[in-house]
C-alpha positions as CSV (number, residue, x, y, z in Angstrom):
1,X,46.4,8.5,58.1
2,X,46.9,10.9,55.1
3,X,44.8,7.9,53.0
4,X,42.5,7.3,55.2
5,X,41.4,10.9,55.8
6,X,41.2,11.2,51.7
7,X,39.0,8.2,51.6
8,X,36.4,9.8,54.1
9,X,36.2,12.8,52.4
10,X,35.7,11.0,49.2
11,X,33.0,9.7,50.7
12,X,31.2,12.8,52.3
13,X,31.1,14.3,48.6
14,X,29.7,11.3,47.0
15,X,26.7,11.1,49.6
16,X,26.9,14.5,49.8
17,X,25.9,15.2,46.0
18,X,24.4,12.2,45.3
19,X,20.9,13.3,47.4
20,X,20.2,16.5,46.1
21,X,20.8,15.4,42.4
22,X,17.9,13.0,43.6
23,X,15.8,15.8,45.0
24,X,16.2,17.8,41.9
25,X,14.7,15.7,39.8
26,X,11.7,14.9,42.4
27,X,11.7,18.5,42.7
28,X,10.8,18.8,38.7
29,X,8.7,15.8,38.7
30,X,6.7,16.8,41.2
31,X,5.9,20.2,39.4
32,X,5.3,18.3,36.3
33,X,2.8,16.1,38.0
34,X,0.9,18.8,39.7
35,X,1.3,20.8,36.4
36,X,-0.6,17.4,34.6
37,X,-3.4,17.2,37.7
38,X,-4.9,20.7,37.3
39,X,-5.0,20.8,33.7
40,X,-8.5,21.1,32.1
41,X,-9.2,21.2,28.6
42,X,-11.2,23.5,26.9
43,X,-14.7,21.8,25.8
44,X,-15.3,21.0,22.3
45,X,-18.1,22.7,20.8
46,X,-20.6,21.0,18.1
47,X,-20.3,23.6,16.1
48,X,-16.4,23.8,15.4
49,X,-16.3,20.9,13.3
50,X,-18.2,22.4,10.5
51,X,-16.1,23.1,7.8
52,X,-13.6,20.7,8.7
53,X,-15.4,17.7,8.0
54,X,-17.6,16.8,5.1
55,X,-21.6,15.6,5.1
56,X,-22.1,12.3,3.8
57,X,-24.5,11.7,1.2
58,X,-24.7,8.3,-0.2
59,X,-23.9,7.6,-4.0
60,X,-27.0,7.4,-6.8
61,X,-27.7,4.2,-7.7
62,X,-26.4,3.0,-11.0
63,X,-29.1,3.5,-13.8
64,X,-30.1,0.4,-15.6
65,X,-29.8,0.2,-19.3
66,X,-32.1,0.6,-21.7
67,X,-33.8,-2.8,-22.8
68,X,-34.5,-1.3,-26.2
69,X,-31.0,-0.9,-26.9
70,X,-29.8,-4.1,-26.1
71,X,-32.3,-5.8,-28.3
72,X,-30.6,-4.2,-30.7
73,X,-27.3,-5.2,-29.6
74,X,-28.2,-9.2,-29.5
75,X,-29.7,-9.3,-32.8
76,X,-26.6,-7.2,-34.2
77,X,-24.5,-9.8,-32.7
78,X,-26.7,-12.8,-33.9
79,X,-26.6,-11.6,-37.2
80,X,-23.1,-11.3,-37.1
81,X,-20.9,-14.1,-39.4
82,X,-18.4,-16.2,-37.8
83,X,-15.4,-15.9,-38.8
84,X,-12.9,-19.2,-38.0
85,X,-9.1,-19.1,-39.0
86,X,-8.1,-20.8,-41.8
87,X,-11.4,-19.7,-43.6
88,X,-11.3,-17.1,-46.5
89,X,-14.4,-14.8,-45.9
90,X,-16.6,-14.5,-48.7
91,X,-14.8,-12.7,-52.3
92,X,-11.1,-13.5,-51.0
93,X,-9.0,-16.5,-51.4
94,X,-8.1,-18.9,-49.2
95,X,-4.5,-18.6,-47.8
96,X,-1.5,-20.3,-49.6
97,X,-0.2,-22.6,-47.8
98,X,3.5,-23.5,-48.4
99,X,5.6,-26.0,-47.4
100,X,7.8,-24.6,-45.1
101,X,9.4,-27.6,-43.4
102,X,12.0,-29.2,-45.3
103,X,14.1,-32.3,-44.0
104,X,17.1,-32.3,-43.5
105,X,19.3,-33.6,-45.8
106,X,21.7,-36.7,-45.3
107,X,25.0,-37.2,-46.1
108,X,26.1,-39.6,-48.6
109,X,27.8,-42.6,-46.9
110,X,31.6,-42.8,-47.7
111,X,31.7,-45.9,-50.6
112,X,35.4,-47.0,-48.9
113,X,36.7,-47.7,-45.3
């Protein structure tokens, strides 16, 4: 009897707390929500931006080079003397070349076996 009176009362508290934890939180959500309904922002006006953000302008175009100066240029280059490897340039002497590989060098056979 003892047990079974426990057991009951166990289960008044349960369903006993177990609603009003619930109605708490609706009670909060529900302020929240109205809270988010009659909010109104303040309007933006078009002259709080300034300062803030920049104007645009587009870049210059880039200027174009003279054509007088690269006349110059081409007939500098076309006047210019090629120079290859291997060749001496004109008043110096042409590299010395040496022999730098040499064979190897084989061992005498042994005369007896």
């Amino acid at each position: 009897m003892a047990r079974a009176t426990s057991q009951q009362a166990a289960l008044q508290r349960r369903t006993f707390l177990a609603p009003t934890v619930a109605l708490r939180a609706d009670l909060v959500q529900d302020m929240y929500l109205k809270e988010l309904k009659t909010y109104k922002p303040a309007p933006l006006k078009a002259s709080e931006s300034e300062g803030l953000v920049q104007k645009f302008s587009a870049p210059k175009p880039p200027q174009s080079p003279d054509e007088g100066d690269l006349a110059q240029d081409l007939k500098a280059y076309e006047e210019q003397q090629v120079e290859l490897e291997g060749q001496a340039t004109s008043g110096e002497s042409g590299p010395v070349e040496e022999d730098w590989f040499e064979p190897p060098e084989e061992d005498e056979p042994a005369a007896s076996h």
